[in-house]
C-alpha positions in Angstrom: -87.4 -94.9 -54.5 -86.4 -97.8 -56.0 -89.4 -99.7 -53.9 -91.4 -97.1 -55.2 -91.0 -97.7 -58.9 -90.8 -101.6 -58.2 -94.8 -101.3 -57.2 -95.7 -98.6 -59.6 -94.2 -101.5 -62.3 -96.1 -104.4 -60.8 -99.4 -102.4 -60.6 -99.2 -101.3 -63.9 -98.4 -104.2 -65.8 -100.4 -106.3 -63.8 -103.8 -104.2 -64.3 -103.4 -104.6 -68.5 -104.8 -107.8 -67.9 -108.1 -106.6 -66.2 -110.6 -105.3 -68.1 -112.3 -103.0 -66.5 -109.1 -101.1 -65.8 -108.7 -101.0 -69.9 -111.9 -100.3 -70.8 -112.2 -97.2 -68.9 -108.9 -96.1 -69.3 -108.6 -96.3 -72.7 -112.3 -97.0 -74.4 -114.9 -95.3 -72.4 -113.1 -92.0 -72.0 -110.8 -91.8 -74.8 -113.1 -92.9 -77.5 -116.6 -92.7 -77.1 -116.2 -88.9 -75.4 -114.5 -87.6 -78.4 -116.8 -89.4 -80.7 -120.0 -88.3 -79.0 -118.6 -84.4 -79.0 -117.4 -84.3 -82.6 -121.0 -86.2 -83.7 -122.8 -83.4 -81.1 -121.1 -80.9 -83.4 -121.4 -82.1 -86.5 -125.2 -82.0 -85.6 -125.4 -78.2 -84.8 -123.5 -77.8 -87.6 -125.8 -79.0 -90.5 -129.1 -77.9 -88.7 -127.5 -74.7 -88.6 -126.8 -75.2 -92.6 -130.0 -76.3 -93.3 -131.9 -73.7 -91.6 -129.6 -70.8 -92.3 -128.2 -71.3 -96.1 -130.7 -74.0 -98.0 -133.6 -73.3 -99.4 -136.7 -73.3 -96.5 -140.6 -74.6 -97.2 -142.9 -71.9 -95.4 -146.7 -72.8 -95.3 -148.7 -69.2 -95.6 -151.9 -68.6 -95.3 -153.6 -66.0 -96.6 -150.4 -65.1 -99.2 -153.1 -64.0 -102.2 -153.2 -60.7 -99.8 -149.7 -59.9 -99.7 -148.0 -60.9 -103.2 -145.0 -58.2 -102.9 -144.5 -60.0 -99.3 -144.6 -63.4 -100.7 -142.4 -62.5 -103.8 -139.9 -60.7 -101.0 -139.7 -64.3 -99.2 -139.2 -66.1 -102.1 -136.3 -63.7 -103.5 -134.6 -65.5 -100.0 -134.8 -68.8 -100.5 -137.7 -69.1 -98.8 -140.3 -71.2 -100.8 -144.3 -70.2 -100.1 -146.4 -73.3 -99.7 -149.9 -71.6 -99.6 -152.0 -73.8 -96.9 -155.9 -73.3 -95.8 -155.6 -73.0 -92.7 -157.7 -71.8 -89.6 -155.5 -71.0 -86.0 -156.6 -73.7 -84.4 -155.7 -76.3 -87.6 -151.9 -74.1 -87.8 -151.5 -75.5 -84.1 -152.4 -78.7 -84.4 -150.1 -79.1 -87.7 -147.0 -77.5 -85.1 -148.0 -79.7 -82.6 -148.1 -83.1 -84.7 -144.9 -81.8 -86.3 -146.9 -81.6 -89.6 -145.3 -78.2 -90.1 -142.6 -76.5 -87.8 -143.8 -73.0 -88.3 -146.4 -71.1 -90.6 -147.1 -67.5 -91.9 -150.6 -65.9 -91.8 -151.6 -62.7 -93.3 -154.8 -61.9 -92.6 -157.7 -60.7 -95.0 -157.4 -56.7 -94.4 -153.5 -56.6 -95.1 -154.2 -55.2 -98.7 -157.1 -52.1 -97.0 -154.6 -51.6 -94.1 -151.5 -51.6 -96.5 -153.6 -49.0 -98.8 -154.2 -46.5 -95.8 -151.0 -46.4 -94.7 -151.8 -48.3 -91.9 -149.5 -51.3 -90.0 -150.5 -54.2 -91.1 -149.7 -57.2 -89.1 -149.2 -60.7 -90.3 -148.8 -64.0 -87.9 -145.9 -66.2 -87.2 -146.5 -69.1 -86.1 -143.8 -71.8 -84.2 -142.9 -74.1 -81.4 -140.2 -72.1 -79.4 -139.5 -75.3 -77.3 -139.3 -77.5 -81.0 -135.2 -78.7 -80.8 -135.6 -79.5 -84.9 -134.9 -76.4 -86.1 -138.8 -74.4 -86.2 -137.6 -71.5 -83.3 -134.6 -70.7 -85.7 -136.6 -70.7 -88.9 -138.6 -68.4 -87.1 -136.2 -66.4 -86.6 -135.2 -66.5 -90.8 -138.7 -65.5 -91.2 -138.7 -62.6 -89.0 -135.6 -61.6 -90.4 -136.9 -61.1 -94.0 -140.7 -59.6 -92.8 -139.3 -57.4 -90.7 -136.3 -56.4 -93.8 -139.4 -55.6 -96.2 -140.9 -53.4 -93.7 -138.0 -51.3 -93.3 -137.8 -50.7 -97.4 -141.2 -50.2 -97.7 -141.0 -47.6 -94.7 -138.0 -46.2 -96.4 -139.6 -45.4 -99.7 -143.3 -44.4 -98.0 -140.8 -41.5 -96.7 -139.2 -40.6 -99.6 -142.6 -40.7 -101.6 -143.7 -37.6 -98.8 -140.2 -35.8 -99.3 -138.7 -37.3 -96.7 -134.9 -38.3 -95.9 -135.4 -41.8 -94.3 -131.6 -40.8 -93.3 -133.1 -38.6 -90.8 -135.1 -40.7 -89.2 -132.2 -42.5 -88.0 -130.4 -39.8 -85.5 -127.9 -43.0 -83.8 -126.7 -46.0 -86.4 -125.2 -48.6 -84.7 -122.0 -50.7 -86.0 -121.7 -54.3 -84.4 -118.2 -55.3 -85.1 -117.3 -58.7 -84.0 -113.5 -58.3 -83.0 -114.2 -62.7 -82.3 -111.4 -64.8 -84.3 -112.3 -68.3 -85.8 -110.3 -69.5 -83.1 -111.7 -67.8 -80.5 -115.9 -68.8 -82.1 -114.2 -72.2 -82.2 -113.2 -72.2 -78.8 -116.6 -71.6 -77.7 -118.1 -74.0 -79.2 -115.8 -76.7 -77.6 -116.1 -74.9 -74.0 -117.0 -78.9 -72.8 -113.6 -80.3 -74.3 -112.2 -79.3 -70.9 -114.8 -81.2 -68.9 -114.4 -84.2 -71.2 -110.6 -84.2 -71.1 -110.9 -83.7 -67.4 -113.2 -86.5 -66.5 -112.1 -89.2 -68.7 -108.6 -88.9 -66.6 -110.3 -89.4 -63.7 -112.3 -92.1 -65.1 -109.3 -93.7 -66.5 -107.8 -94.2 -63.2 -111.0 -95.0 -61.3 -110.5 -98.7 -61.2 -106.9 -99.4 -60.9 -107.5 -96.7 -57.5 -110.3 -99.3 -56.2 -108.5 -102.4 -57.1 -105.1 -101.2 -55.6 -107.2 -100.4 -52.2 -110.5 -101.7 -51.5 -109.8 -104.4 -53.8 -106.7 -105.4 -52.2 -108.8 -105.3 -48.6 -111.5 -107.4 -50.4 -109.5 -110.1 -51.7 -107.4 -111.1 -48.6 -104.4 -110.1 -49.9 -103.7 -106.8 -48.5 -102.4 -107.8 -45.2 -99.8 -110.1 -46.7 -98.5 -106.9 -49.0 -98.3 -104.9 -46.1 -95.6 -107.1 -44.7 -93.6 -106.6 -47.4 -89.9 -105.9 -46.6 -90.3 -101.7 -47.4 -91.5 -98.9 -45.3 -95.7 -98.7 -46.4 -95.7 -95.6 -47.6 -93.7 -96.5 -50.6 -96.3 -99.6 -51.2 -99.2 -97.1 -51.6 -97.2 -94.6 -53.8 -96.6 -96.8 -56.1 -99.8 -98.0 -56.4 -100.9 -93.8 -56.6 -97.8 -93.4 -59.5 -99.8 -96.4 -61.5 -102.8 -94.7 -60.9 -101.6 -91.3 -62.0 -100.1 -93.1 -64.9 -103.6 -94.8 -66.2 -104.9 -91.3 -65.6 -102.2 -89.6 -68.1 -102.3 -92.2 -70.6 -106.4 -92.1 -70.7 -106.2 -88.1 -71.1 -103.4 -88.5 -73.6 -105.5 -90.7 -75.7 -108.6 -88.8 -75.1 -107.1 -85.6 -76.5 -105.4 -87.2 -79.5 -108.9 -88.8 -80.5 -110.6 -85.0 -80.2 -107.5 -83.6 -82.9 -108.8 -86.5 -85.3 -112.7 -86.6 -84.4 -112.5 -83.0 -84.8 -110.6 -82.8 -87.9 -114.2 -84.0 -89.5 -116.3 -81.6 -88.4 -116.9 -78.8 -90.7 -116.2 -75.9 -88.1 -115.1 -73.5 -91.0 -118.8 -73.1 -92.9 -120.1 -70.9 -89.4 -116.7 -68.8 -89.5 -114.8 -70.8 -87.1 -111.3 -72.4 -87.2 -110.0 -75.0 -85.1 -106.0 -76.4 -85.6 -105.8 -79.2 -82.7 -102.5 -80.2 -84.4 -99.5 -82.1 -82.3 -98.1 -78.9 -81.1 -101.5 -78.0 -79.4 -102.7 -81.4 -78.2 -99.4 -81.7 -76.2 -99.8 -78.1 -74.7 -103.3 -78.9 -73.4 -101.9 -82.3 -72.3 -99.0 -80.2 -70.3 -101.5 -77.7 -68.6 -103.6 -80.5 -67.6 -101.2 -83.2 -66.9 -100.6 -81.9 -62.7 -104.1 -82.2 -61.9 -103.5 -86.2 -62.7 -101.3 -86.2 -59.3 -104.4 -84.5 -57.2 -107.0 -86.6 -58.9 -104.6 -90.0 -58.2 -104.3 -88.8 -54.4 -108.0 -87.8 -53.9 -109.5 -91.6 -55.9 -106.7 -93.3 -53.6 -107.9 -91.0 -50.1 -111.2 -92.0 -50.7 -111.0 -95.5 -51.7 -109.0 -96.7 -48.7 -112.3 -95.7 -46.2 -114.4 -98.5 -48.0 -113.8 -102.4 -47.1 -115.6 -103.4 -50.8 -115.2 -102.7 -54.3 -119.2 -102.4 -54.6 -118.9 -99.8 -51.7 -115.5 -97.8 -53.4 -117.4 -97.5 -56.8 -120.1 -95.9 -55.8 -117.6 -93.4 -53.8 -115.3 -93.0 -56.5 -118.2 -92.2 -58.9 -119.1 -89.3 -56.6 -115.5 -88.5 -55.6 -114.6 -87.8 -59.7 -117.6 -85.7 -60.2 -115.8 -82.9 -57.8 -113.2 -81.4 -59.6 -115.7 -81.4 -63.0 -119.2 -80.3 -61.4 -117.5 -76.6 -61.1 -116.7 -77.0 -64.8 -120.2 -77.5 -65.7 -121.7 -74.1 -64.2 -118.6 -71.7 -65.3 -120.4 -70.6 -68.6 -123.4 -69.6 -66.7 -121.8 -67.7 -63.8 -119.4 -66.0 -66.1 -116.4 -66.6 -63.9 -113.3 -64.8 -64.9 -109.6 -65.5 -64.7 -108.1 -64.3 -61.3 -105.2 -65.5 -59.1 -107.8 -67.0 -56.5 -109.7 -69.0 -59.6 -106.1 -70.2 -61.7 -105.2 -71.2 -57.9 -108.8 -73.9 -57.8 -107.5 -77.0 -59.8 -110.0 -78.3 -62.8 -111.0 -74.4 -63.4 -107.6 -73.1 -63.7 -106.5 -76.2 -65.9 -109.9 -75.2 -68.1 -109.1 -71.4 -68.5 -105.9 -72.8 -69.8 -107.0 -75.2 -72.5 -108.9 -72.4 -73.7 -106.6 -69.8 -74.2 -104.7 -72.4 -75.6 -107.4 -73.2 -78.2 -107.9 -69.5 -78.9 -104.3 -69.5 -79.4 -103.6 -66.7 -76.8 -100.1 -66.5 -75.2 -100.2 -67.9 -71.6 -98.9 -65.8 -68.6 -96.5 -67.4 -66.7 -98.1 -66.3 -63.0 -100.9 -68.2 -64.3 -99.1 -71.5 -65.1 -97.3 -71.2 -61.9 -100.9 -70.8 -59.4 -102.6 -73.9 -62.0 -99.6 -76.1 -61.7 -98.5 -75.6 -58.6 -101.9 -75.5 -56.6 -102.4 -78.9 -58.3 -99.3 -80.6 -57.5 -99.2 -79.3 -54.2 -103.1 -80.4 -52.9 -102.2 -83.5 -54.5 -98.9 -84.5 -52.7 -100.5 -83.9 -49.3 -103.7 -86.3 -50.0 -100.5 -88.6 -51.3 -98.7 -88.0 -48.3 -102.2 -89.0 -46.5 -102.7 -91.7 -47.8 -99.1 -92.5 -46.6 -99.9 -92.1 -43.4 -103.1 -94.5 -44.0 -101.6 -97.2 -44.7 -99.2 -97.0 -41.6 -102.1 -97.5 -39.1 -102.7 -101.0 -38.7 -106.9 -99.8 -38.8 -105.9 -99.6 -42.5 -106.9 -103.9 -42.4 -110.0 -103.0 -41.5 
């Protein structure tokens, strides 16, 4: 053991001198990830608020037919801009982002309205527009459709009606969602981030302690050192797992702060990434490190260049996140097989832990110990790798 840590040591305080090493372990990963999420959003966030709850500019034409629509609108924050307007000018004005949407009401509202008759009117938007015009559609929509209902309502009453019994089934949506929980969705990626800036973080240190090693010459002279080579590659894997824990450490502390700025709470959703939580997340997460340290090392010792291991590696850290990237549209659920498959298990996890649910222990046990246990047999591999003399290439 003592071998062991006397290589992890040597690896690790030789590679805070290379920069590469320090840049992705603790700048690439660690900084920018959390930045770009928390800006990402912030983003959503105030389009949201400036579609949903400020005061919207709708270009109508034809509102001279329809003032008890256009005074409905306006009673909404929803500020008529009449426009003269043909169809084929209203598209041309969506397309050149003149306008992102417009109302028409055409010429026989008022005769159609008089005879009891529906009357239609025109909404016009981009569905594909990513600025905001498909949600203040929507707005519009809302409110047209809102007015019709009243005015249906009182035609009723007006003929002795009930409008009550026009509705035989009422429906009551209840949202049993916490803040937490909305929160949680809205973050669904932190587990993808946290997970790949690890294995970023220890990318480098994997290929310099390996191919690197081949590459400079040097590998065959540390191979003669006087302890069984097994314990020379360990090491180097500890350093590596190391890196990797420090990089997700750092990567989760920077989302608590980044996201401590982002105004979650005006679209009913809460969010305390305090110490307490960042260290639980870092716990559930922290045994894949050992599988992810085996796996970069595994695959690094097949290449004879650093140019060749990097392009590996790159491939090699995108397979414990790709699955990551699909869960929300295959709607996997939590099973013993699934917290058994390290990267989803450890992302279930974090988000129960976000929602601030209690975590079962069978469910720890299967995430933790699949993890630990894939990862000391590639460890134990790559053991055995660097006992063949074909390891010199």
């Amino acid at each position: 053991m003592r071998g062991i840590f006397t290589v992890f040591r040597k690896e690790f305080i030789e590679n805070l001198r290379d920069r590469r090493i320090l840049l992705s372990a603790l700048v690439f990963g660690p900084v920018l990830g959390p930045l770009m999420l928390a800006g990402l959003l912030q983003l959503s966030v105030s389009r949201g608020e400036a579609t949903f709850e400020k005061p919207m500019t709708l270009p109508v034409i034809g509102a001279e037919y329809a003032p008890n629509l256009i005074a409905t609108l306006e009673s909404q924050d929803i500020k008529v801009e009449p426009r003269k307007f043909n169809e084929q000018q209203i598209r041309e004005a969506i397309a050149a982002r003149e306008i992102t949407l417009a109302l028409r009401i055409p010429a026989d509202f008022a005769e159609r309205w008089a005879r009891s008759e529906p009357a239609a009117v025109e909404i016009f938007a981009d569905s594909s527009d990513q600025f905001g015009g498909d949600a203040s559609a929507e707005r519009v929509s809302r409110a047209v459709r809102g007015y019709s209902r009243q005015i249906s309502q009182t035609r009723l009453l007006l003929r002795g009606v009930d409008p009550v019994s026009t509705m035989p089934v009422v429906i009551h949506d209840i949202d049993v969602s916490t803040p937490a929980s909305r929160a949680s969705f809205a973050l669904g990626m932190l587990s993808y981030l946290a997970i790949f800036a690890m294995l970023f973080g220890g990318m480098y240190l994997a290929i310099d302690a390996t191919a690197g090693e081949r590459e400079r010459g040097s590998l065959e002279a540390l191979l003669t050192a006087p302890m069984p080579r097994p314990h020379l590659i360990y090491g180097k894997i500890a350093a590596t797992m190391a890196y990797m824990l420090i990089s997700m450490a750092l990567t989760l502390t920077a989302c608590a702060i980044a996201l401590n700025y982002v105004r979650l709470e005006e679209f009913g959703m809460s969010l305390s990434m305090g110490p307490l939580t960042t260290l639980k997340l870092f716990a559930v997460s922290a045994p894949l490190a050992v599988l992810g340290a085996g796996l970069l090392t595994v695959v690094a010792s097949f290449t004879r260049s650093f140019r060749e291991a990097q392009s590996y590696l790159t491939f090699a850290i995108s397979l414990p996140t790709l699955p990551l990237v699909f869960i929300g549209l295959l709607r996997v659920e939590p099973s013993p097989l699934i917290m058994s498959t390290p990267s989803l298990s450890q992302h279930f996890l974090m988000m129960k832990i976000l929602r601030g649910e209690t975590l079962a222990m069978p469910d720890l046990l299967y995430s933790a110990g699949a993890s630990l246990l894939i990862g000391a047999a590639l460890c134990w591999f790559a053991g055995r790798l660097y006992e063949r003399e074909a390891i010199l290439g």
